[in-house]
C-alpha positions in Angstrom: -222.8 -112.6 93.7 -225.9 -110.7 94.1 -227.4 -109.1 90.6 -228.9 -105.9 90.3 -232.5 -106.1 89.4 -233.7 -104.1 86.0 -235.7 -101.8 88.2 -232.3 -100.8 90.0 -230.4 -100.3 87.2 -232.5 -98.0 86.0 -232.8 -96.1 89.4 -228.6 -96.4 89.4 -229.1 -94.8 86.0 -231.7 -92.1 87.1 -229.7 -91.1 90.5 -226.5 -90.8 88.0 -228.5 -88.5 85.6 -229.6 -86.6 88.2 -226.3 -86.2 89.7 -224.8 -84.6 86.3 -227.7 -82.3 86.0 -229.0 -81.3 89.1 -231.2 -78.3 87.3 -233.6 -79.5 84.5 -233.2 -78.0 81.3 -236.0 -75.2 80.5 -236.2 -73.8 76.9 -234.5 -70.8 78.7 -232.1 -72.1 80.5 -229.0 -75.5 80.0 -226.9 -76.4 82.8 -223.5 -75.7 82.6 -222.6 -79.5 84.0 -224.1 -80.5 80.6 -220.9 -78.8 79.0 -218.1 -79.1 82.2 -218.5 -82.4 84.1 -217.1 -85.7 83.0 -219.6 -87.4 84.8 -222.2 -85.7 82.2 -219.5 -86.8 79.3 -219.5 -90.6 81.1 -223.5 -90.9 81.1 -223.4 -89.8 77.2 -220.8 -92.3 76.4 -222.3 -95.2 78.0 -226.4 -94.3 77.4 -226.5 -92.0 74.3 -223.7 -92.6 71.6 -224.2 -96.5 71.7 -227.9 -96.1 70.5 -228.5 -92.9 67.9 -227.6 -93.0 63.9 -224.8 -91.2 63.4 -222.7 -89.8 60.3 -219.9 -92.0 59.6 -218.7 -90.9 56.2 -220.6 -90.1 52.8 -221.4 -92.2 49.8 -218.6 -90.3 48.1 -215.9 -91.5 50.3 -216.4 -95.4 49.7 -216.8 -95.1 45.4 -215.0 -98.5 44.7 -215.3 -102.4 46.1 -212.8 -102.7 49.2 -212.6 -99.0 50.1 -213.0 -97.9 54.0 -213.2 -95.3 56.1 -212.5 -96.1 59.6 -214.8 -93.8 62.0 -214.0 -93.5 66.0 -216.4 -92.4 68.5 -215.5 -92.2 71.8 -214.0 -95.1 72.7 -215.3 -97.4 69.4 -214.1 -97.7 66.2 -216.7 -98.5 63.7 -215.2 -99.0 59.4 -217.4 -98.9 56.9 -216.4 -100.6 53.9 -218.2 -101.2 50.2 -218.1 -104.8 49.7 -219.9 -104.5 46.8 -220.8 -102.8 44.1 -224.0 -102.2 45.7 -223.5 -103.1 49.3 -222.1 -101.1 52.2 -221.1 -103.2 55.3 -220.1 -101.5 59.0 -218.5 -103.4 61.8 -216.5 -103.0 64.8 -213.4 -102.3 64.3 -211.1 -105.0 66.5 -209.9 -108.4 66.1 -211.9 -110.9 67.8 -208.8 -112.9 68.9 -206.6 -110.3 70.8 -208.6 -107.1 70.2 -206.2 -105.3 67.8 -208.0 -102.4 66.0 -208.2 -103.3 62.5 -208.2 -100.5 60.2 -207.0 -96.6 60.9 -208.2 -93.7 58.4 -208.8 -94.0 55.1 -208.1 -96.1 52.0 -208.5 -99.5 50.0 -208.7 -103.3 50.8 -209.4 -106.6 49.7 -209.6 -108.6 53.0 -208.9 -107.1 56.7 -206.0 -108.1 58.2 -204.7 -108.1 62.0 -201.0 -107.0 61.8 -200.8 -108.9 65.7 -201.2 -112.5 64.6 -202.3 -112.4 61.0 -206.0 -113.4 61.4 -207.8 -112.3 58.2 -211.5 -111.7 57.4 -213.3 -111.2 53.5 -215.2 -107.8 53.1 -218.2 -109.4 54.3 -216.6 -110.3 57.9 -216.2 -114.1 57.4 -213.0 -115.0 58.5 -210.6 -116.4 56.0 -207.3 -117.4 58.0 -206.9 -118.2 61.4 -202.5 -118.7 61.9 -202.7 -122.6 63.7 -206.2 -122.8 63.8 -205.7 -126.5 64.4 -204.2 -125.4 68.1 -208.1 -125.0 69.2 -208.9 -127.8 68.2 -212.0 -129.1 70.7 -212.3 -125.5 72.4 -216.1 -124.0 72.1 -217.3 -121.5 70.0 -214.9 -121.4 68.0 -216.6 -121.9 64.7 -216.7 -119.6 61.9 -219.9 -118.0 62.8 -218.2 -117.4 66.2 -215.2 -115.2 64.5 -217.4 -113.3 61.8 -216.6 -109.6 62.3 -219.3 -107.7 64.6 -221.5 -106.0 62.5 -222.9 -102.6 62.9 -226.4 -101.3 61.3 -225.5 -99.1 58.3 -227.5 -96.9 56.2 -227.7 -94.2 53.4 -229.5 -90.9 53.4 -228.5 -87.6 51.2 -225.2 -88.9 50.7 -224.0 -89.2 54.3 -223.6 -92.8 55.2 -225.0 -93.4 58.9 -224.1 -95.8 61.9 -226.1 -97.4 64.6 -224.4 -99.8 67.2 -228.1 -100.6 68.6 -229.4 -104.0 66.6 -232.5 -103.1 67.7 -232.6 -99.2 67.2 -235.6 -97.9 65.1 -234.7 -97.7 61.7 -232.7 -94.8 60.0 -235.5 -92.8 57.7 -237.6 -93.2 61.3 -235.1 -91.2 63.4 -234.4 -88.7 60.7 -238.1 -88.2 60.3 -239.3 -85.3 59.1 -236.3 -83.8 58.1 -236.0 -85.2 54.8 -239.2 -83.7 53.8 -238.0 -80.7 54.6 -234.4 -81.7 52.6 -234.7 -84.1 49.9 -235.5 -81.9 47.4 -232.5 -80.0 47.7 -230.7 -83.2 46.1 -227.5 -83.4 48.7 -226.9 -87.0 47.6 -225.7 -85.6 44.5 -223.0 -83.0 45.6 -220.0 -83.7 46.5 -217.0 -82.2 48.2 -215.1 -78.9 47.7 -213.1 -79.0 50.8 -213.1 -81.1 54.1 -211.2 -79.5 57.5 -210.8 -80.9 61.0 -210.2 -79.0 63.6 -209.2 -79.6 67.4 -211.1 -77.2 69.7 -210.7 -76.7 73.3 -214.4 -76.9 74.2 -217.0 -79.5 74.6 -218.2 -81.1 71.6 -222.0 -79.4 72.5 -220.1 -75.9 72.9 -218.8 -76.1 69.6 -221.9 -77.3 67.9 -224.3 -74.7 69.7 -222.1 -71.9 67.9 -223.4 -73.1 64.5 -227.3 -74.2 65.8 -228.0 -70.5 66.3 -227.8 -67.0 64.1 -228.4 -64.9 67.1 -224.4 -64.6 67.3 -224.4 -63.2 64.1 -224.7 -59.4 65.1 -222.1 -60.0 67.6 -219.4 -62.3 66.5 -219.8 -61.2 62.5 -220.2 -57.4 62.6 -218.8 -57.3 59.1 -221.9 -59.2 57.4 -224.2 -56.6 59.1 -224.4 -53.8 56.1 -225.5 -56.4 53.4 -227.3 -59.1 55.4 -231.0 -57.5 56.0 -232.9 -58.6 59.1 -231.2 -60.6 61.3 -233.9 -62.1 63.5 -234.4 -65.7 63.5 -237.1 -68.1 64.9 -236.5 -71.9 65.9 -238.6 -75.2 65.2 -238.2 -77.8 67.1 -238.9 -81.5 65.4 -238.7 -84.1 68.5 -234.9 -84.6 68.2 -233.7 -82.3 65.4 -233.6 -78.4 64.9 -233.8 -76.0 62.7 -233.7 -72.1 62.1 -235.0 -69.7 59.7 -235.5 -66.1 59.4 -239.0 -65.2 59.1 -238.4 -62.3 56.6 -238.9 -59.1 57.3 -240.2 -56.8 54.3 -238.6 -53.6 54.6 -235.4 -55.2 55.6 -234.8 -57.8 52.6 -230.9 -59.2 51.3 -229.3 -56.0 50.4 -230.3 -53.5 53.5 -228.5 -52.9 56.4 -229.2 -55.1 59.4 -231.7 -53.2 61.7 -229.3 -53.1 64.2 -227.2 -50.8 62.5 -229.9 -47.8 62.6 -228.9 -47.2 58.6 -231.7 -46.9 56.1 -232.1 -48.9 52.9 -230.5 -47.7 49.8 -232.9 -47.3 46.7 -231.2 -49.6 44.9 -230.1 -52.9 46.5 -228.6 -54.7 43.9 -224.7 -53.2 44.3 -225.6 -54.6 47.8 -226.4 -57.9 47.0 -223.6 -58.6 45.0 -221.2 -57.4 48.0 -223.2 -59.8 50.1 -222.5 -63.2 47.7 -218.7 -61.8 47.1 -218.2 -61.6 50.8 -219.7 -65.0 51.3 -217.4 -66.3 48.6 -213.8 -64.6 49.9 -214.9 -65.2 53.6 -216.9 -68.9 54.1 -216.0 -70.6 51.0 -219.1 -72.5 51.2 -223.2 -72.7 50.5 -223.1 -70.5 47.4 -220.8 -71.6 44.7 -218.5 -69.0 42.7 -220.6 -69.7 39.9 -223.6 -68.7 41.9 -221.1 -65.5 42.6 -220.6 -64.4 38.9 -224.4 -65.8 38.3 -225.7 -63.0 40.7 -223.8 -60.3 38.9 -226.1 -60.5 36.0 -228.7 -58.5 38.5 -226.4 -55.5 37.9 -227.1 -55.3 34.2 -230.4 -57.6 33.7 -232.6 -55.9 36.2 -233.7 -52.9 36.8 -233.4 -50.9 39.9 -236.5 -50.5 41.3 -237.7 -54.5 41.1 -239.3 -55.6 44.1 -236.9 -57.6 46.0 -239.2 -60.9 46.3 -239.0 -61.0 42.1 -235.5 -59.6 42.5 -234.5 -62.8 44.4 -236.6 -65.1 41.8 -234.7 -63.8 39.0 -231.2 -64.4 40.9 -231.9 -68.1 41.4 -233.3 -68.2 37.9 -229.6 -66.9 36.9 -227.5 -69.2 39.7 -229.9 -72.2 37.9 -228.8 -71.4 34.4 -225.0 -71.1 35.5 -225.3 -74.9 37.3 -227.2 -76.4 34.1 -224.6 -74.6 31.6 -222.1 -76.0 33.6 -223.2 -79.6 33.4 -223.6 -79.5 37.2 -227.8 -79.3 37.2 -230.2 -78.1 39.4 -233.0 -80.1 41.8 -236.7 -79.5 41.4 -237.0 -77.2 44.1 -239.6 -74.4 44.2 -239.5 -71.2 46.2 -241.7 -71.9 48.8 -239.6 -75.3 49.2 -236.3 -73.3 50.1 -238.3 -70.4 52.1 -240.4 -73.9 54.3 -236.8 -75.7 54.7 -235.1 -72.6 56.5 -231.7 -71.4 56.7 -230.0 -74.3 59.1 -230.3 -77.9 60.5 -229.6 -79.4 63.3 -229.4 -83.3 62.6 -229.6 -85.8 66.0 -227.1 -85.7 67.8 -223.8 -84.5 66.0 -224.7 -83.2 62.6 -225.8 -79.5 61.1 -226.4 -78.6 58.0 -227.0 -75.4 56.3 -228.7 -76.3 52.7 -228.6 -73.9 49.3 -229.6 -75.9 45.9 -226.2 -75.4 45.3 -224.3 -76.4 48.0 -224.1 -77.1 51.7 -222.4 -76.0 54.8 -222.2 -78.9 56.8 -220.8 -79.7 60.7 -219.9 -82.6 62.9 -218.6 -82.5 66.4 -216.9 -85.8 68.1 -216.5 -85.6 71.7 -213.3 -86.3 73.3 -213.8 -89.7 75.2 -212.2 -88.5 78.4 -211.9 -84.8 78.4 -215.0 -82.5 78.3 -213.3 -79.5 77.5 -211.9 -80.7 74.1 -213.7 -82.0 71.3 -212.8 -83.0 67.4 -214.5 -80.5 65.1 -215.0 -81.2 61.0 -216.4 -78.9 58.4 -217.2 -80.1 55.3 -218.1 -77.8 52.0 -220.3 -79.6 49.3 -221.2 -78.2 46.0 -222.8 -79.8 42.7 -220.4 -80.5 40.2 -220.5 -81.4 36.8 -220.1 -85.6 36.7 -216.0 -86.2 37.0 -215.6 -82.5 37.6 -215.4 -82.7 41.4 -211.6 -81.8 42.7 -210.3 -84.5 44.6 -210.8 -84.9 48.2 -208.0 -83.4 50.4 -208.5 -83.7 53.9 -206.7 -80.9 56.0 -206.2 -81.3 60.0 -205.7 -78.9 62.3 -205.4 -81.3 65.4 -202.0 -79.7 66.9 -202.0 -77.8 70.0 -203.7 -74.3 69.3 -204.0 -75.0 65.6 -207.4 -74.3 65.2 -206.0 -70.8 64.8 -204.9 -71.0 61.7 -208.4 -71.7 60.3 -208.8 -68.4 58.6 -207.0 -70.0 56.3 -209.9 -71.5 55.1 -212.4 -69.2 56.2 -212.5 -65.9 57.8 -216.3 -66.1 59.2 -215.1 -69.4 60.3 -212.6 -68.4 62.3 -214.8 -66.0 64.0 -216.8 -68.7 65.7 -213.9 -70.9 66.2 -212.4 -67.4 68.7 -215.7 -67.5 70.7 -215.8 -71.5 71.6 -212.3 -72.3 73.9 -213.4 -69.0 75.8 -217.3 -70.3 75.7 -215.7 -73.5 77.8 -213.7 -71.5 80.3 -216.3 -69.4 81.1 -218.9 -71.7 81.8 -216.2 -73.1 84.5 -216.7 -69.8 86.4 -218.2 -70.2 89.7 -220.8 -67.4 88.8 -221.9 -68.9 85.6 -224.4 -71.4 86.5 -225.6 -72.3 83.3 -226.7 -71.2 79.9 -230.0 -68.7 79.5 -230.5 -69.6 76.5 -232.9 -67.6 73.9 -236.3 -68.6 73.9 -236.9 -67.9 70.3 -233.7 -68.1 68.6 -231.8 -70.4 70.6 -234.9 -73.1 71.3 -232.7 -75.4 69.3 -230.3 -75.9 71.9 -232.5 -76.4 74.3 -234.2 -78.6 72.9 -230.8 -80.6 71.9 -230.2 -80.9 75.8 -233.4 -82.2 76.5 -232.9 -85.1 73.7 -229.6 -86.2 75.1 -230.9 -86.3 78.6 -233.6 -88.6 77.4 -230.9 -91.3 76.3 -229.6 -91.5 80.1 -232.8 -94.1 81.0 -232.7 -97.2 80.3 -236.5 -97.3 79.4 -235.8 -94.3 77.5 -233.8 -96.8 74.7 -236.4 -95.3 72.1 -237.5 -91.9 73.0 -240.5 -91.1 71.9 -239.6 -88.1 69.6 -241.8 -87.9 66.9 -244.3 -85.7 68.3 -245.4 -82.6 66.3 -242.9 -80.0 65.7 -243.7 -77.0 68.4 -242.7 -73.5 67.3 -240.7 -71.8 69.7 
C-alpha cells in the first residue's frame, strides 16, 4: 500500500481548501462557500475544531467532587469532570472497549460507568472493573495504562472552563493572549449565572455568530433602541485571532441623544433619556446591566443636576450602580474608566465564543456547528451577573431545540429575538445564485473578516500553530 508523503498531504489539504473557497477572503469581502458548502463544514471539522481552546462549561457548573458536564462538538464528545476539590479532568467521552459514549448532559458521579458491558473507570480515568478481565488473558496492551480514559488538555480562564484535543497545542493563556488584558479586570470569574438558553437555528454556526460580532445591524434590525442609544458608529480591532468592537464616542451624540440617523436633536436634559435607555435594556435583553444597575441609574433623576456634562454624568452613574452592588453584598472589580472605555463594547473569543462585558454583568454567546448540516447550527446564550455569595438563583437550562422553536425566544428577550429573525433568512440568502459572498464593512465588520481568515489558517497542516500574535491592526 503506497503512503502519501507529508508534503502531499498537505498539497491534498491545500487543493481541498482551495476547493471550498475559491475567492480569498479580503477585509471587504467572505465567501459565501465559507457559510453554504459542507465541504467548507468537512475541512473545519477535520483541521480546525480538533486543534483550538474551546469553552466547554464554566467553573460554576462543576462546584462539587464527581460533577460533569458532558460537552459535544461535532462529532466528539468531550466531559469534564471535578475530581477534586482542586482539580478539573477532561477526556473523551467513549468506552475504550466497544466505544459506548459514556456520559450525556449534566450531573453527578463517583466513577464512570459503561451501561454496554459494565466497564468502570475512577474520576481520574484509571479503570476500576473490567466484567471477565481474566478472558484476555495473554492479549497485548491490555494493561491498565492501556484502558486509562483518553485525556483531553483542560484549563480555566474568567470562569469559563476551556478544551483542547491537541496534546501539543500552545497553551491556553497563549491563545487567548491579549484579551485578558483587555478583561480581567472586569472580574468574570466571579459572576455567575442569571439565565442560560439554547436555541436551534437554521443557519450556519458562523451566520449566527456574525450577527452578535458586529453593531452595524443595530440601526436596522433594532430601530427601537435608536432614540436613547447616541451614536451608533462603531470601529473594529483585530487581535491575531480574536475581535472586538467599540464605539469611538462621539461628543455631541453621548447615551441619552437620539442616534444620528434619526435627524432629531438632543434634548437639554438627557437624564429622562438615560433612564429609558437602562429600563429598555432591562424589559428587552435581560442581560449586561443588572436591575440593580436599573434602579441605581434612577438616582440621576434626583442626584444630578440637569445640565452636568455627560462624561461626569456617566461617572456619577457607575459611582451609583457600584454602591448598589457593594450594598448588596455582590461587590465591584477595581476597574477604572479608562479600563472599560480601552476594553470596548464586545468580544469576539477564538473560534466560537463572544462576550459583551459590563462590571456588572455579561452577555455572553457560543455557536456549535451542526456536524453534517451547514445550514443549522446549536446556539446558547448565557446571562451572568455578580451576586452576593449563595445569592445566585439556580441554574435552569431552557432549550429551544424543536423544529422552528427558536421563535419563541422573545420569551426571554425581545432584542434577542430580533437577531434570531434575521439569521435562517441570512442562510437562505446567501444560497442565492446572485449572492456570491459577503461585502463585509471595512470598519465595523473587520471582525468577521478577520474571523474567516483565522479559520482558513487551520485547513494546513503546517498551519497547526498559526502564527497569530502579531500586533493588533485597527481596521
Amino acid at each position: 500500500m503506497n503512503i502519501a508523503t507529508v508534503s502531499e498531504r498537505k498539497a491534498a489539504n491545500l487543493r481541498m481548501a482551495q476547493n471550498a473557497h475559491q475567492t480569498e477572503v479580503r477585509t471587504d469581502f467572505v465567501p459565501a462557500d465559507h457559510y453554504i458548502s459542507p465541504e467548507f463544514l468537512r475541512l473545519e471539522k477535520e483541521h480546525m475544531w480538533p486543534r483550538v481552546w474551546q469553552v466547554a462549561c464554566r467553573e460554576e457548573e462543576l462546584p462539587n467532587v464527581g460533577d460533569y458536564v458532558t460537552y459535544n462538538i461535532m462529532d466528539e464528545s468531550i466531559v469534564v469532570v471535578r475530581a477534586s476539590d482542586s482539580q478539573l479532568k477532561a477526556y473523551f467521552n467513549v468506552c475504550p472497549h466497544r466505544g459506548r459514549r459514556l456520559t450525556a448532559g449534566c450531573g453527578q458521579l463517583n466513577r464512570f460507568h459503561c451501561k454496554f458491558h459494565g466497564w468502570q473507570w475512577d474520576l481520574e480515568g484509571s479503570v476500576l472493573r473490567v466484567l471477565d478481565r481474566n478472558d484476555w488473558a495473554g492479549c497485548a496492551n491490555f494493561g491498565d495504562a492501556d484502558l486509562h480514559l483518553r485525556e483531553v488538555r483542560v484549563d480555566t480562564w474568567a470562569g469559563w472552563v476551556f478544551i483542547n484535543m491537541d496534546s501539543s497545542a500552545e497553551p491556553l493563556a497563549d491563545y487567548l493572549s491579549p484579551v485578558q488584558d483587555y478583561l480581567d479586570p472586569f472580574e468574570i470569574q466571579k459572576m455567575r449565572y442569571r439565565w442560560y438558553v439554547s436555541v436551534r437555528v437554521p443557519c450556519n454556526w458562523k451566520t449566527g455568530l456574525e450577527a452578535f460580532n458586529e453593531a452595524y445591524h443595530v440601526v436596522a434590525t433594532h430601530p427601537q433602541l435608536l432614540p436613547t442609544y447616541g451614536d451608533v458608529l462603531t470601529r473594529n480591532r483585530t487581535f491575531g485571532r480574536h475581535g472586538n468592537f467599540y464605539y469611538p464616542g462621539n461628543p455631541e451624540c453621548p447615551l441619552g441623544a437620539p442616534a444620528p440617523h434619526l435627524g432629531i436633536p438632543a434634548p437639554k436634559d438627557l437624564r429622562p433619556n438615560i433612564v429609558a435607555y437602562y429600563d429598555m435594556y432591562n424589559t428587552t435583553l435581560r442581560a449586561i446591566f443588572s436591575e440593580r444597575d436599573v434602579e441605581a441609574v434612577r438616582r440621576l433623576m434626583t442626584e444630578v443636576e440637569p445640565g452636568t456634562p455627560p462624561g461626569m454624568m456617566m461617572t456619577k452613574m457607575m459611582d451609583f450602580q457600584r454602591e448598589a452592588a457593594v450594598a448588596a453584598g455582590a461587590g465591584w472589580p477595581d476597574i477604572s474608566m479608562k479600563q472599560l472605555a480601552d476594553a470596548g463594547t464586545d468580544w469576539h473569543v477564538f473560534p466560537n465564543l463572544i462576550m459583551l462585558p459590563y462590571p456588572d454583568g455579561v452577555l455572553a454567546y457560543r455557536a456549535l456547528p451542526d456536524a453534517t448540516d451547514p445550514d443549522t447550527c446549536i446556539f446558547e446564550v448565557y446571562a451572568l451577573q455578580r451576586y452576593a455569595p449563595g445569592a445566585e438563583p439556580k441554574l435552569e437550562r431552557k432549550y429551544f431545540h424543536g423544529d422552528g422553536e427558536w421563535r419563541n425566544f422573545k420569551s426571554i428577550s425581545i432584542i434577542l429575538q430580533q437577531d434570531f429573525d434575521n439569521m435562517g433568512e441570512v442562510q437562505r440568502g446567501m444560497r442565492s445564485r446572485g449572492f456570491k459572498g459577503a461585502r463585509t464593512n471595512p470598519l465595523q465588520e473587520a471582525t468577521v473578516s478577520n474571523f474567516h481568515r483565522a479559520v482558513c489558517q487551520y485547513f494546513h497542516d503546517d498551519a497547526a500553530s498559526p502564527d497569530c500574535h502579531s500586533d493588533h491592526q485597527r481596521a
